[in-house]
C-alpha angles and dihedrals in degrees: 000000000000125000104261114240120238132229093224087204101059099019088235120143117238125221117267135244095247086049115125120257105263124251131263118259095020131134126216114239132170121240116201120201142192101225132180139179118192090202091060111011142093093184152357122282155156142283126164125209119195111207144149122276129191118206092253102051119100123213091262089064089051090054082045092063102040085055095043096042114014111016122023090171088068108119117203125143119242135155115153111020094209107088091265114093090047096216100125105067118149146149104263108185088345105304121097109257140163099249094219101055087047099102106203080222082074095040100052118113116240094218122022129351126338113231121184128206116210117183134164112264113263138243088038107094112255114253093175136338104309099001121097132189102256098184095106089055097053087036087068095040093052086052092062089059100234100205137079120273118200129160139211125034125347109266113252084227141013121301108256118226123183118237094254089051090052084049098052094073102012095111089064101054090070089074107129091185095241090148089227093129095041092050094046102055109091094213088065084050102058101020100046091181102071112109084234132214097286092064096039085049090055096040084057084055093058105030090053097050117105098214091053122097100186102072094114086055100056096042077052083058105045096044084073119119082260106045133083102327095070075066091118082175092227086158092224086121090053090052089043101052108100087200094060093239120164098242105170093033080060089052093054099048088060092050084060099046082053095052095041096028086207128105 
């Protein structure tokens, strides 16, 4: 790979020479990203790339290519590429996104330029550029005890479960833990110790599921000072989550298990 040349005027790096052609029917767009090097770095700061995007590319194939082709020192998370894994959570223009289910057809900008903004989700300490230290979030996911808890001997067959008992918590079981909720709520960013809406999401899996025993425990739990009343339903995880999940109506829903202490 060749060592990208910079418009010293923009502080934009140009393609290399090695660079592949690019492709018919692309668009040139600038991608501006937060980057940060522990190594080198105070702080975090910027650094743009202007480089060719087809329609159908998402923002997971354009930090593809700055890593491939310009910078290979570029760190991100990624696995599956198809909105399932949840690794690659990130802030696009400034709203928490999977990069790979963010289509550029949808990023292009109608007059002038596009320019797209990619930052760490917030709230999670910065290891390097785009990748954050998720251990806090999953500190606070392992403490709701998401499994099932069920007591006595093991059951000679499977536990039955009607079709309403399975809808009364199937939205939350489509959690893949990408931690966009939880990083987009401003309560998790200035108070870190809230549980956050990921874990209450997954402990309303679990409280609201007929074959579980442990329900009382977790509204124990979550009636903590930093449970779910620090919830200001401010709906930012609702619009964050990838999966569509109702994430502040679930919330809500465990509030009002709490008040009522009923199903």
């Amino acid at each position: 790979m060749t060592a990208p040349t910079t418009n010293a005027s923009t502080e934009t790096a140009d393609l290399p020479s090695d660079a592949p052609p690019i492709p018919e029917g692309s668009t040139m767009v600038t991608v501006k990203i937060e980057r940060y090097n522990p190594e080198v770095d105070d702080d975090l700061h910027w650094e743009s790339y202007r480089i060719p995007a087809l329609p159908s590319d998402r923002v997971l194939n354009l930090l593809h290519y700055i890593k491939w082709y310009i910078d290979g020192t570029l760190t991100f998370r990624r696995s599956c590429a198809h909105g399932v894994c949840g690794s690659d959570a990130m802030r696009i223009n400034g709203v928490n996104r999977l990069a790979c289910k963010v289509l550029m057809k949808d990023m292009f900008a109608k007059k002038g330029e596009t320019t797209i903004t990619v930052e760490p989700i917030k709230g999670l300490p910065v290891e390097k550029d785009l990748l954050v230290n998720m251990e806090p979030f999953f500190e606070a996911y392992k403490a709701i005890k998401p499994y099932l808890v069920a007591t006595g001997n093991d059951p000679t067959r499977e536990r039955i479960q009607s079709v309403a008992e399975r809808e009364r918590f199937d939205d939350t079981t489509k959690c893949i833990l990408c931690a966009a909720c939880t990083t987009s709520c401003p309560v998790y960013w200035s108070e870190g110790s809230y549980f956050g809406p990921a874990a209450i999401v997954n402990a309303h899996r679990f409280i609201f599921d007929s074959r579980d025993e442990a329900a009382e425990e977790r509204l124990d739990i979550l009636n903590d000072i930093d449970g779910v009343w620090r919830c200001r339903t401010t709906f930012n995880c609702t619009d964050a989550c990838p999966r569509g999940i109702q994430v502040t109506k679930a919330i809500q829903e465990v509030k009002r298990a709490l008040m009522f202490r009923r199903r």
